[in-house]
C-alpha positions in Angstrom: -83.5 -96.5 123.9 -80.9 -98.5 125.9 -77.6 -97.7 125.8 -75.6 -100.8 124.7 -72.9 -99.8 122.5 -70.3 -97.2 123.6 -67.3 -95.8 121.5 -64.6 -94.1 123.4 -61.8 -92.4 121.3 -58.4 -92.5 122.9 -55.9 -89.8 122.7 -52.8 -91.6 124.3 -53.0 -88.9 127.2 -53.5 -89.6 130.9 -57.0 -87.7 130.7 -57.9 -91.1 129.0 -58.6 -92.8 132.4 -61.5 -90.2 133.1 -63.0 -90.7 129.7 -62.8 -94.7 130.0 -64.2 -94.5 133.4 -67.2 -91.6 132.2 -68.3 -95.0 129.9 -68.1 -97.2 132.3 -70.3 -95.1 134.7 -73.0 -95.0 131.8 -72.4 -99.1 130.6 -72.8 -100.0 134.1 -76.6 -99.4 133.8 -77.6 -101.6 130.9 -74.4 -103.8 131.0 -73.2 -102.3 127.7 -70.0 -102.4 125.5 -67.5 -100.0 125.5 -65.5 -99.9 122.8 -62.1 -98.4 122.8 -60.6 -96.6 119.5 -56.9 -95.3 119.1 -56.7 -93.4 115.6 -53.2 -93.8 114.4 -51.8 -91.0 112.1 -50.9 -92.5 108.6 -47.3 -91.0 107.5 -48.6 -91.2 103.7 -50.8 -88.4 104.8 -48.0 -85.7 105.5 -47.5 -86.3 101.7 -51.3 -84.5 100.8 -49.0 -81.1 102.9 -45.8 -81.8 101.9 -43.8 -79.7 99.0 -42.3 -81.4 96.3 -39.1 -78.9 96.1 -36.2 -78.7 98.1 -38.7 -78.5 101.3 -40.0 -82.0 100.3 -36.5 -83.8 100.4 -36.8 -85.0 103.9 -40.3 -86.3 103.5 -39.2 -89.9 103.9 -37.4 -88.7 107.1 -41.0 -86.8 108.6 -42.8 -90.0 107.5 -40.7 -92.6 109.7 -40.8 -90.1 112.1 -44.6 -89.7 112.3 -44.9 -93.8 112.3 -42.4 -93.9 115.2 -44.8 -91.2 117.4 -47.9 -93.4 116.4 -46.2 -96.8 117.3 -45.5 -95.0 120.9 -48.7 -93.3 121.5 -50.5 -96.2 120.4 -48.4 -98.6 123.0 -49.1 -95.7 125.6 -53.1 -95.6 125.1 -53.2 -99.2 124.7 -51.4 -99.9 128.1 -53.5 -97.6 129.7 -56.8 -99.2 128.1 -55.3 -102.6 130.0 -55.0 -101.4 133.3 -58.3 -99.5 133.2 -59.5 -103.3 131.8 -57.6 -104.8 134.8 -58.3 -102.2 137.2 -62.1 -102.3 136.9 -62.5 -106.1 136.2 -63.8 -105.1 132.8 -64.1 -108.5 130.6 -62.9 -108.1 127.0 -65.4 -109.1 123.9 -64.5 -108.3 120.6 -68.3 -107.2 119.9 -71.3 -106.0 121.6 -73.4 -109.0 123.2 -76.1 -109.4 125.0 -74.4 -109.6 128.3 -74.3 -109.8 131.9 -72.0 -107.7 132.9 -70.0 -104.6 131.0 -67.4 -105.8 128.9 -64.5 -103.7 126.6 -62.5 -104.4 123.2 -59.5 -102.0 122.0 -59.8 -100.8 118.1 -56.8 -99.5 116.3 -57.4 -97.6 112.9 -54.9 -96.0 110.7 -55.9 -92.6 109.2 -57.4 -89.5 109.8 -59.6 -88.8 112.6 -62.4 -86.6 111.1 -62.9 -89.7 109.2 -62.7 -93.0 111.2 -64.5 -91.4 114.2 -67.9 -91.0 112.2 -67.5 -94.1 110.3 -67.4 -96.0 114.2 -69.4 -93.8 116.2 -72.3 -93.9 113.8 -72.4 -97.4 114.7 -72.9 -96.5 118.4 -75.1 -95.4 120.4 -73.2 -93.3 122.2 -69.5 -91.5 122.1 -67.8 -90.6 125.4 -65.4 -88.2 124.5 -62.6 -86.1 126.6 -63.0 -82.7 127.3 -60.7 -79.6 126.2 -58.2 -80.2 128.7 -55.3 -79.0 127.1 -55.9 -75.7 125.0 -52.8 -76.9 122.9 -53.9 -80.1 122.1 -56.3 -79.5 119.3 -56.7 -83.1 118.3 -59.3 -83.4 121.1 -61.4 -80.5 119.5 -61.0 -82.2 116.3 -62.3 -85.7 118.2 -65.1 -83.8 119.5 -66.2 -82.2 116.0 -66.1 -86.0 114.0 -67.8 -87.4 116.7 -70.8 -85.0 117.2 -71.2 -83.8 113.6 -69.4 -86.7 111.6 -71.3 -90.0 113.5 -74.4 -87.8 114.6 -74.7 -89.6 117.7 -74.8 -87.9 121.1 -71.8 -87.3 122.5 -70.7 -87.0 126.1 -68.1 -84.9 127.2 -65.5 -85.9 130.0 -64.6 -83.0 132.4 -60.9 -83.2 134.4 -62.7 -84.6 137.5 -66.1 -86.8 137.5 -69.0 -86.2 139.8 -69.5 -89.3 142.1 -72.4 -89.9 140.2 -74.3 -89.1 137.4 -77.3 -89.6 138.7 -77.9 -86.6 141.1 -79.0 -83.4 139.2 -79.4 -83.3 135.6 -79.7 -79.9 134.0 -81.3 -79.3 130.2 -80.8 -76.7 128.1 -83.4 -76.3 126.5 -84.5 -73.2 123.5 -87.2 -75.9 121.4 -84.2 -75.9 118.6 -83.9 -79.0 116.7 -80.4 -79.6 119.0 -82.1 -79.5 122.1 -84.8 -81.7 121.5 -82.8 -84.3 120.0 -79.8 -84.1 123.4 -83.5 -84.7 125.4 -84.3 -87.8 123.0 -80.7 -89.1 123.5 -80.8 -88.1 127.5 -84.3 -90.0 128.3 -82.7 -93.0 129.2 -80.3 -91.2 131.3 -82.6 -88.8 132.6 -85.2 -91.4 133.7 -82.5 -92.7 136.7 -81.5 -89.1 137.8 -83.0 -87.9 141.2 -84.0 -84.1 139.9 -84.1 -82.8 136.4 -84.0 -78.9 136.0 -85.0 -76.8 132.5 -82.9 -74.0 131.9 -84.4 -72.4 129.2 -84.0 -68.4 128.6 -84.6 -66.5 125.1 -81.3 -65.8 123.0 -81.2 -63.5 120.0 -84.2 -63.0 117.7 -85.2 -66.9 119.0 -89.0 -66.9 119.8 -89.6 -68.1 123.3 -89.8 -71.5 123.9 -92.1 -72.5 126.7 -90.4 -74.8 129.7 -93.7 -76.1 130.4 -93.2 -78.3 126.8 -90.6 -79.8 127.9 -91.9 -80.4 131.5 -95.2 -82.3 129.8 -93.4 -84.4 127.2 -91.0 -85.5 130.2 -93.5 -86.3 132.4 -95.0 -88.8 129.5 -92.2 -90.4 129.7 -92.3 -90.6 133.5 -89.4 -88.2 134.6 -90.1 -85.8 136.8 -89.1 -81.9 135.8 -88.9 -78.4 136.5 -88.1 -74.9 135.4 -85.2 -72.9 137.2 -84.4 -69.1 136.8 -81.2 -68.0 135.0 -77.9 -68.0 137.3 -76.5 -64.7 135.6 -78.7 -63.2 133.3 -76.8 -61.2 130.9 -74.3 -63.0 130.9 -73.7 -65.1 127.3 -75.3 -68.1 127.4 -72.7 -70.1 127.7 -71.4 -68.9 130.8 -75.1 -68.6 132.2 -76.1 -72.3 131.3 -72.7 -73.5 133.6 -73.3 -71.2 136.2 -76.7 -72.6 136.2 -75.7 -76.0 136.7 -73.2 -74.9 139.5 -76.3 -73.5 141.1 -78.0 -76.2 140.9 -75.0 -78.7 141.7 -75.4 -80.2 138.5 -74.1 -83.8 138.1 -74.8 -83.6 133.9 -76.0 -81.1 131.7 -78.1 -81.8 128.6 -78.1 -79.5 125.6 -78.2 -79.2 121.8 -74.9 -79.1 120.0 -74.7 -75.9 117.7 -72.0 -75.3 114.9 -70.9 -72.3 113.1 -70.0 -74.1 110.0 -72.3 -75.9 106.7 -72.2 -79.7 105.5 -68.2 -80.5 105.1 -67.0 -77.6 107.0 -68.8 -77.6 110.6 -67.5 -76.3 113.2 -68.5 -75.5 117.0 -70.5 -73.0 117.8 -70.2 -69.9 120.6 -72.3 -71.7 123.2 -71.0 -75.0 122.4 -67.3 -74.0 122.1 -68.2 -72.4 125.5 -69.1 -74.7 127.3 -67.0 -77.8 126.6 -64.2 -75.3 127.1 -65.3 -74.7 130.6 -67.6 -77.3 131.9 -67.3 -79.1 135.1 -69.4 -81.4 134.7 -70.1 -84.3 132.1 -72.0 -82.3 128.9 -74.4 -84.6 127.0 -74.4 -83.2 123.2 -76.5 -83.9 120.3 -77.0 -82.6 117.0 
C-alpha cells in the first residue's frame, strides 16, 4: 500500500532535522503528508508523582516550571519544523490530500507521550521516528515504544547521519516470526524501488528454521527481486550480527520485526530490538 500519511514525533532537539528529512525522503515517492507532532508535557501531571506532605508544598512552583520548559521546547521544535518547511520548499496542508507534491502541517498536543503518539500514529501509515542518539534522553525510547507498540504501525528509525539514498541495498531480517513478516508487508512498497534486497535469516534459540527461500518466492510475486546472504559474525548475538550484516552488505535500510520483552500495558523492547536501534547506522524499518 502507498505511503500517504506520515507522522513524525518531534523532540525539540537538533536530531529533529534528520528525522524530518528521513520523511521527506520516503513522502517524496508518493507525494505524501508528513505530519509533524510536538507532545507537550501537561504540569497537572507532576501532581499523579507528587507528595502531598511537606515535599508537595512547591508543587505549584514545579508546575509553572514544567509549563515554562514546554512553552520553550515547543517554540524550539516548532521553529525548527519552519525552516525544515522553508528549507525544503515543503507546502503546508492542514490534512492529507490527494496531492501533487509533498506537503507538511505542525500538531501540538498536551499530555503524555505513551498516549498521544498511538492515538496519531494509528492513524498513519507510517511513523518516522529518531533514533537513540542520546543515551540520557529517554523520552526518545519512550517515543519509540508508543509509536511501535502503542499505534502498531511501522515505524522507521532515524540514524545520526542518512544514507544518500534509501534506495540502494535493503537488508531483511527475516526468522518467519509474526514481526518479520508484518516489517516485509509494511516494506513492500519500499522494497519494490530498492536496487538489491538481501535475506538475512539465521536460527536463534529453540526457533525452528525458517527457510530464506519463503521469503525469496513471496517477494518475487510481488515483483522484487531477492536473495539470501551468509551471516557477518556468526556467534555473535543477533543483534550485532544483523548490523554487521548490513555493513557488509552496505546497507541503505534494514527491515525487521520489532520484538518486546513486555505483555499488553507493559511492553517493552526487546534484546535484538533494543540492540539495534541503539546501534544502527542505517534507517531500521520496524513493525510489530
Amino acid at each position: 500500500m502507498p505511503i500517504k500519511t506520515i507522522l513524525v514525533p518531534m523532540n525539540a532537539a537538533q536530531s529533529d532535522s534528520v528525522t524530518l528529512d528521513l520523511a521527506l525522503m520516503v513522502a517524496r515517492r508518493t507525494n505524501a503528508h508528513i505530519q509533524a507532532l510536538f507532545v507537550r508535557p501537561d504540569p497537572k501531571d507532576i501532581a499523579l508523582y507528587a507528595g502531598f506532605g511537606p515535599e508537595g508544598l512547591g508543587l505549584g512552583r514545579l508546575m509553572d516550571q514544567v509549563e515554562q520548559e514546554g512553552a520553550e521546547m515547543s517554540a524550539r521544535a516548532r521553529k525548527a519544523y519552519d525552516a525544515w518547511c522553508a528549507r525544503n520548499d515543503v507546502g503546508e496542508a492542514q490534512k492529507a490530500e490527494p496531492a501533487s507534491r509533498v506537503t507538511a502541517a505542525w500538531r501540538e498536543e498536551l499530555g503524555a507521550v505513551d498516549l498521544i503518539i498511538p492515538r496519531a500514529g494509528g492513524l498513519c501509515d507510517l511513523v518516522v521516528e529518531t533514533g537513540i542518539q542520546d543515551r540520557d534522553f529517554a523520552l526518545e525510547e519512550t517515543s519509540i515504544e508508543a509509536s511501535l507498540f502503542g499505534s502498531a504501525r511501522p515505524t522507521l528509525i532515524a540514524p545520526k547521519t542518512l544514507p544518500s539514498r534509501l534506495d540502494a541495498t535493503a537488508l531483511i531480517a527475516w526468522n518467519g516470526s509474526r514481526e518479520a513478516n508484518h516489517a516485509v508487508h509494511a516494506a513492500l512498497d519500499m522494497l519494490a524501488t530498492c536496487h538489491q534486497v538481501a535475506i538475512f535469516c539465521q536460527p536463534e534459540g529453540a526457533r525452528s528454521q525458517a527457510d530464506p527461500a519463503d521469503l525469496v518466492a513471496f517477494l518475487g510475486s510481488h515483483g522484487i527481486k531477492a536473495h539470501p546472504v551468509a551471516a557477518a559474525q556468526t556467534g555473535a548475538s543477533v543483534g550485532a550480527d544483523v548490523l554487521a550484516t548490513a555493513a557488509r552488505e552496505q546497507a541503505t535500510l534494514l527491515v525487521m520485526g520489532g520484538y518486546t520483552h513486555g505483555r499488553l500495558r507493559e511492553m517493552v523492547l526487546g534484546g535484538v530490538t533494543h540492540h539495534v536501534i541503539h546501534h544502527a547506522s542505517i534507517p531500521v524499518l520496524l513493525a510489530h
